[in-house]
C-alpha positions as CSV (number, residue, x, y, z in Angstrom):
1,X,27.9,41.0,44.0
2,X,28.8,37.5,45.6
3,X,26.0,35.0,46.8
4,X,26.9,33.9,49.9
5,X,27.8,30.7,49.8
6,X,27.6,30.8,46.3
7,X,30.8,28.7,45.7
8,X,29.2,25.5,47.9
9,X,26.2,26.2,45.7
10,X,28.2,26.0,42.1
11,X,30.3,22.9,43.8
12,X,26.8,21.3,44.4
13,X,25.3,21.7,41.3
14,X,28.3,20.5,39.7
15,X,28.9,17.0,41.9
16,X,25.2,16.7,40.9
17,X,25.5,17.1,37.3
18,X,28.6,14.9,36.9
19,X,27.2,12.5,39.0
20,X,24.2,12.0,36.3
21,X,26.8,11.0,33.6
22,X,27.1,7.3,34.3
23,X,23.5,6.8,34.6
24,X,22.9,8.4,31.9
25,X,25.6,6.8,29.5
26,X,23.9,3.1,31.2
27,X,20.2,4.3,30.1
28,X,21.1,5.2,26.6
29,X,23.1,1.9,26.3
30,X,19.7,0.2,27.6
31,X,17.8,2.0,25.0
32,X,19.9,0.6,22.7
33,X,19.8,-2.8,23.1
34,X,16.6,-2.5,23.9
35,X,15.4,-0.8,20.1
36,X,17.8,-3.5,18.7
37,X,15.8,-6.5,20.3
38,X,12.3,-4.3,19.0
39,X,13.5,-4.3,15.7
40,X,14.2,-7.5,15.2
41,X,10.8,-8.1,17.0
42,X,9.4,-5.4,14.4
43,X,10.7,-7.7,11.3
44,X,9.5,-10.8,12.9
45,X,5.6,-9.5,13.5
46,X,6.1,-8.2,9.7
47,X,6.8,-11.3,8.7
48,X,4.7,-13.6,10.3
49,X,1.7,-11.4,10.9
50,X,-1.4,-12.0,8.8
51,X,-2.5,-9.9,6.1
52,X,-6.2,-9.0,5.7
53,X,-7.8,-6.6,3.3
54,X,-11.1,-4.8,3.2
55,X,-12.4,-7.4,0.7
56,X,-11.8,-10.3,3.3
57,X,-13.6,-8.3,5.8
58,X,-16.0,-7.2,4.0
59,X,-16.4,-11.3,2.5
60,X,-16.4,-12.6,6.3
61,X,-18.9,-9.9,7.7
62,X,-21.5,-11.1,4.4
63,X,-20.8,-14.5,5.9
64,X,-21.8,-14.1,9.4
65,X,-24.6,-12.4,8.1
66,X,-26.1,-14.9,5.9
67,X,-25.2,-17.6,8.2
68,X,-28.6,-19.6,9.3
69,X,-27.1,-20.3,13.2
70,X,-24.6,-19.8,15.4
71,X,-23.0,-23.2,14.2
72,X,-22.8,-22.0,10.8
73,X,-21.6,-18.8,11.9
74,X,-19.0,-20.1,14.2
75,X,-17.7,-22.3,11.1
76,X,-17.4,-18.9,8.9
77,X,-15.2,-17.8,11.6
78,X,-12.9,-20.1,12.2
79,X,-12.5,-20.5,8.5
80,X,-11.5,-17.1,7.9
81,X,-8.6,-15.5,6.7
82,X,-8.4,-13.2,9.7
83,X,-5.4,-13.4,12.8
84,X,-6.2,-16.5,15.1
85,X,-6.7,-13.5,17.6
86,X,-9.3,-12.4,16.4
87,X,-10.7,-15.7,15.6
88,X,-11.0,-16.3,19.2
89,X,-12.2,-13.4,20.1
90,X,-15.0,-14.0,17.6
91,X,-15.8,-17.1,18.9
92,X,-15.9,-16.1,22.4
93,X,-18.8,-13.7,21.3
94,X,-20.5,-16.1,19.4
95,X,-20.3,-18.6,22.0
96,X,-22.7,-15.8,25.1
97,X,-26.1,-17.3,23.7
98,X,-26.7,-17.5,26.9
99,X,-26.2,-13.8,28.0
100,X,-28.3,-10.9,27.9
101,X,-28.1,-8.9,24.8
102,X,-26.9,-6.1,26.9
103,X,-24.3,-8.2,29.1
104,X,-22.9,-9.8,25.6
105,X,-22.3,-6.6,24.6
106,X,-20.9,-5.1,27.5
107,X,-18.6,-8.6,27.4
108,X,-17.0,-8.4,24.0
109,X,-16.3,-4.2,24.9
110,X,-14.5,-5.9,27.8
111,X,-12.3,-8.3,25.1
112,X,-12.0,-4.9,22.5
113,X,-10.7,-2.8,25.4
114,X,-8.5,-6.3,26.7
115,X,-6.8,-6.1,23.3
116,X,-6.3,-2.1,22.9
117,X,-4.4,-2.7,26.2
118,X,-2.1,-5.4,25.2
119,X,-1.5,-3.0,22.0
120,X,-0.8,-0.2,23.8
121,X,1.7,-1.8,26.7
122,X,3.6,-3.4,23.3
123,X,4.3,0.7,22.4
124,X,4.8,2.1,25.5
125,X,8.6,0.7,25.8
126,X,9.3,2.3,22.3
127,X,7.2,5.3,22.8
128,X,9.4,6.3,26.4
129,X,12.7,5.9,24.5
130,X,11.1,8.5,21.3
131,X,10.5,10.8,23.9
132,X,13.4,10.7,26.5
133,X,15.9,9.0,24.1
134,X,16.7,12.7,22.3
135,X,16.9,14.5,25.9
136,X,18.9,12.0,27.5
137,X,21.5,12.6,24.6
138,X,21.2,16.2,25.0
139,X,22.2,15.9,29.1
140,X,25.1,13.4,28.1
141,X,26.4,16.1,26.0
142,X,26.1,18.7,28.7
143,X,27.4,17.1,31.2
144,X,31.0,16.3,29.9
145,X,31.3,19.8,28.4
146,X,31.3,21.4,32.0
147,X,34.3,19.0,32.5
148,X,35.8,19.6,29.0
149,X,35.7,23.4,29.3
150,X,37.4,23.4,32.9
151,X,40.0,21.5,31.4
152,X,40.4,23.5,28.4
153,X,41.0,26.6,30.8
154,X,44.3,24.5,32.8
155,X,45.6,23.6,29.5
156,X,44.6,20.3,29.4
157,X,43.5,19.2,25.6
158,X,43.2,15.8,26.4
159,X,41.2,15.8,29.3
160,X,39.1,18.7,26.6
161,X,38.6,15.5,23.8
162,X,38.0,12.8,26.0
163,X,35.3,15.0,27.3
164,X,34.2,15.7,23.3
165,X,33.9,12.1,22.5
166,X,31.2,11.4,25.3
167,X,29.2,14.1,24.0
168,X,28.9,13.6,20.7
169,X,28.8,9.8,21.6
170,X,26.0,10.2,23.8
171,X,24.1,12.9,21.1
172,X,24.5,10.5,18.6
173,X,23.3,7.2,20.7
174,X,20.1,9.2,21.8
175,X,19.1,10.8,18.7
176,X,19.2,7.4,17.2
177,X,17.8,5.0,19.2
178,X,15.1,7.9,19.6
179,X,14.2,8.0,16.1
180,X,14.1,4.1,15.4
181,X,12.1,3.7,18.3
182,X,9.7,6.4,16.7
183,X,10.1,4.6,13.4
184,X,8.8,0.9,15.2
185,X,6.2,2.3,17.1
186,X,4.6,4.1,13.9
187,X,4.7,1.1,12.2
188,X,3.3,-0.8,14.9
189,X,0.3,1.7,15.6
190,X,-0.4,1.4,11.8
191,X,-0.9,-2.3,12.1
192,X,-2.5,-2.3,15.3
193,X,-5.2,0.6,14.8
194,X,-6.0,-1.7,11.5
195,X,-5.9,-5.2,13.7
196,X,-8.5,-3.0,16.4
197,X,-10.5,-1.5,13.5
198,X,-11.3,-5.1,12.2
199,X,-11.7,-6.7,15.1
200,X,-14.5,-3.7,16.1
201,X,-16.3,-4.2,12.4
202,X,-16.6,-7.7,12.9
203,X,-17.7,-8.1,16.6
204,X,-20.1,-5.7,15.6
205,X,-21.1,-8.3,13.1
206,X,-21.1,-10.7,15.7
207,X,-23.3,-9.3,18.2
208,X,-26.2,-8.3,15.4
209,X,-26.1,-11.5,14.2
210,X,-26.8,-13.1,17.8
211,X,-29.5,-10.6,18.2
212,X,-31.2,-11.7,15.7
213,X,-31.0,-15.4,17.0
């Protein structure tokens, strides 16, 4: 049985499709450069970014604790082996004497939930190209195989591996840049649930110690 207008419908569909292909083959080029730059990014912060362990958190929350005022306290801080992030974040706390126990609280939440924010807008770039790198791979194989096979019925073998090359090209670029960007992010959520985890212990710290004084 024909559809009426069935061929307009098939034409349609396939101006559609083959007009995806470029923008497509320009998002995955994108992607890559843009999982090359977080890379390099990823080896810098890995590089440069300060190493705390359990012990100097543990050491640095004993501080603040035996500290006999907020002077004292402030000095433990900002003698710390802990990210100059976190440092000021610390200090911030410690320097709301002045604030109700309730509003000091609800003001170093506010700096925690500042800094899961900023943590989460540095994945998002590499978390998008995880998920849609891989599909847009699979649609830049797709795309040129319609082409490939139409040739392949006229004859025409190298219109057919011209048509090959873009799709595994594309598979290739997309699976790729899909799995580094998986690779960064996972690294970088390690190191940044750790950086949040401290940071929560030792405001924690913070704002029982100024309770107390």
């Amino acid at each position: 049985m024909t559809i009426p207008g069935g061929d307009f419908l098939t034409t349609g569909l396939n101006l559609i499709s083959q007009s995806l292909l470029i923008p497509v083959v320009i998002i995955l080029l994108v992607f890559v450069v843009v999982v090359v730059i977080s890379l390099g990014g990823l080896i810098y912060e890995y590089t440069s970014r300060t190493k705390v362990s359990v012990d100097d958190v543990s050491n640095l929350i004993l501080e603040i604790s035996d500290s006999g005022s907020v002077d004292s306290m402030k000095s433990a801080i900002a003698n710390s082996p802990i990210p100059k992030l976190q440092k000021d974040i610390l200090l911030k706390i410690a320097s709301t004497g002045n604030m109700s126990p309730n509003t000091r609280e609800a003001f170093a939440r506010k700096l925690i939930e500042n800094e899961e924010g900023l943590t989460d807008k540095s994945l998002e770039i590499t978390d998008i190209i995880t998920r849609i790198g891989p599909t847009l791979g699979l649609m830049g194989t797709l795309i040129p195989l319609g082409t490939g096979l139409a040739a392949l019925g006229s004859g025409d073998v190298n219109t057919l591996s011209e048509s090959l090359i873009v799709a595994f090209d594309t598979t290739v670029v997309g699976i790729g840049s899909g799995a580094l960007a998986y690779v960064i992010s996972k690294l970088r959520n390690r190191w940044y649930e750790e950086y949040l985890s401290n940071l929560d212990v030792l405001s924690d710290a913070v704002l029982d110690f100024m309770a107390k004084h």
